[in-house]
N, C-alpha and C positions, 0 to 999 in steps of 0.2 A: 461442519457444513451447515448451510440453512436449510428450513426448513418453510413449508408455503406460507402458514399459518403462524404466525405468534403461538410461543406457547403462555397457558394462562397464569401460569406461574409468573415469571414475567412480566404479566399485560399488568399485575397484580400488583406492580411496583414500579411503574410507569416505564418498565424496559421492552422494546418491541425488535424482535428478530426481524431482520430483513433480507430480502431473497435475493439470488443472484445480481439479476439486473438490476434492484436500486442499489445493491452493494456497488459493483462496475459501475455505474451511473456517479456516483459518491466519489467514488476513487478519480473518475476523470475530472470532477471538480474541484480537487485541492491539486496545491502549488508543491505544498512539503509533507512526507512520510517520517516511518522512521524503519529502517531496516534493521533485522535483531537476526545477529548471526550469533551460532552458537559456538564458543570459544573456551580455552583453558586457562584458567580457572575459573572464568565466568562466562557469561554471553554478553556479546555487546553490542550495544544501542545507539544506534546513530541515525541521526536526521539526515534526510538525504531529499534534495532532489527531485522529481521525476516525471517520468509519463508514461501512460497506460499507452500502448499500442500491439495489435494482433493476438489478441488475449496474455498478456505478460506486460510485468512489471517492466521499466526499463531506468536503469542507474547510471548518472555517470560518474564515475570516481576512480579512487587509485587504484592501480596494476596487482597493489598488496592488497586491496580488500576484495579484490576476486580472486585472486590466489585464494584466500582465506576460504570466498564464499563457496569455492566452488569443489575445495578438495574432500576426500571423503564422501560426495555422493550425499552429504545430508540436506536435509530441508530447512532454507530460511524461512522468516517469516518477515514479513511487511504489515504497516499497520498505518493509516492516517484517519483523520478524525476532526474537527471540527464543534467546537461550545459558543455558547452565550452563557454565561455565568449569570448574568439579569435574569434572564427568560428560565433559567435550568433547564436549556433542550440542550440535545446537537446528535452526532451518531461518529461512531465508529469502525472502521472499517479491518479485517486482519485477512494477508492472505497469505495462503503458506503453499512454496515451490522449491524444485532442483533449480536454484540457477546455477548456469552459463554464462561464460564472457562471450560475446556479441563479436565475430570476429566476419562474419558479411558484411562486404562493404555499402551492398543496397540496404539492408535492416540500417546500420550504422547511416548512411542520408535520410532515410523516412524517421526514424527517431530525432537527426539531427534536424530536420526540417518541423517537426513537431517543439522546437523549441527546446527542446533537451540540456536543460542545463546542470552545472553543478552547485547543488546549496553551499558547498565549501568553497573558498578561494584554494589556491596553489593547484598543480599539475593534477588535473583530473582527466585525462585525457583513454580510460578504457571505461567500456559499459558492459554492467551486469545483468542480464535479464533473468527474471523470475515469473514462471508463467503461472498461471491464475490456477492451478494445480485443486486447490480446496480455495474456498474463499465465506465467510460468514461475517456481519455486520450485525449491528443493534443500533437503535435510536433512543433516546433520551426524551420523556414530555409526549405534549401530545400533540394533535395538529395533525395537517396534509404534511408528506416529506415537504415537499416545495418550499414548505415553510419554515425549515429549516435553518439553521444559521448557515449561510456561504462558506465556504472554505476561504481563508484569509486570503 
């Protein structure tokens, strides 16, 4: 979880912790994540997608990767992030929740109307929500966030 202050460890090696809200703030600015479900033999890493709405993550994708996400009761984690490799800034974002498959039909319009789409082609037609459960960010460089690189 974040914490208000930078610690100075950290500030000490141009990495700066970031609070809630510019985390949220962060997250609603990029287009693509990557969702890291934990799985047997390994955990896996997929680009996905998404939009922040009603404090939760929201995914659209296949029927088997919420099967997947959601059995067991364990916590995913989401992560997008954002560089300039020029500059050496950008920041990070990582949030870890229970998700659920999204089976209201008014969540399922408000997310679809937030432009909800899938970063994969083929049948992606169930959504995953992961709510904002823990969420922690860091930044990269120095400068005002604002100044930030954009999320692509």
């Amino acid at each position: 979880m974040t914490t208000e202050a930078p610690r100075q460890a950290d500030s000490d090696y141009g990495l700066l912790e970031l609070d809630r809200d510019q985390c949220l703030s962060l997250l609603a600015s990029a287009p693509i994540g990557r969702l890291v479900l934990n799985g047997l033999p390994a955990p896996s890493v997929l680009p996905v997608g998404f939009v922040l709405h009603a404090g939760a993550i929201h995914i659209r994708t296949r029927q088997a990767i919420c099967d997947d996400a959601v059995k067991d009761g364990v916590l995913a984690a989401f992560e997008a992030d954002a560089f300039d490799a020029g500059t050496r800034t950008g920041w990070s974002v990582v949030v870890l929740g229970r998700p659920a498959l999204v089976t209201d039909r008014l969540v399922l319009d408000q997310v679809d109307a937030l432009a909800l789409r899938a970063w994969a082609s083929g049948d992606r037609d169930s959504v995953l929500r992961i709510p904002v459960e823990l969420v922690s960010g860091r930044r990269v460089g120095s400068g005002p966030l604002h100044a930030m690189p954009p999320a692509p």
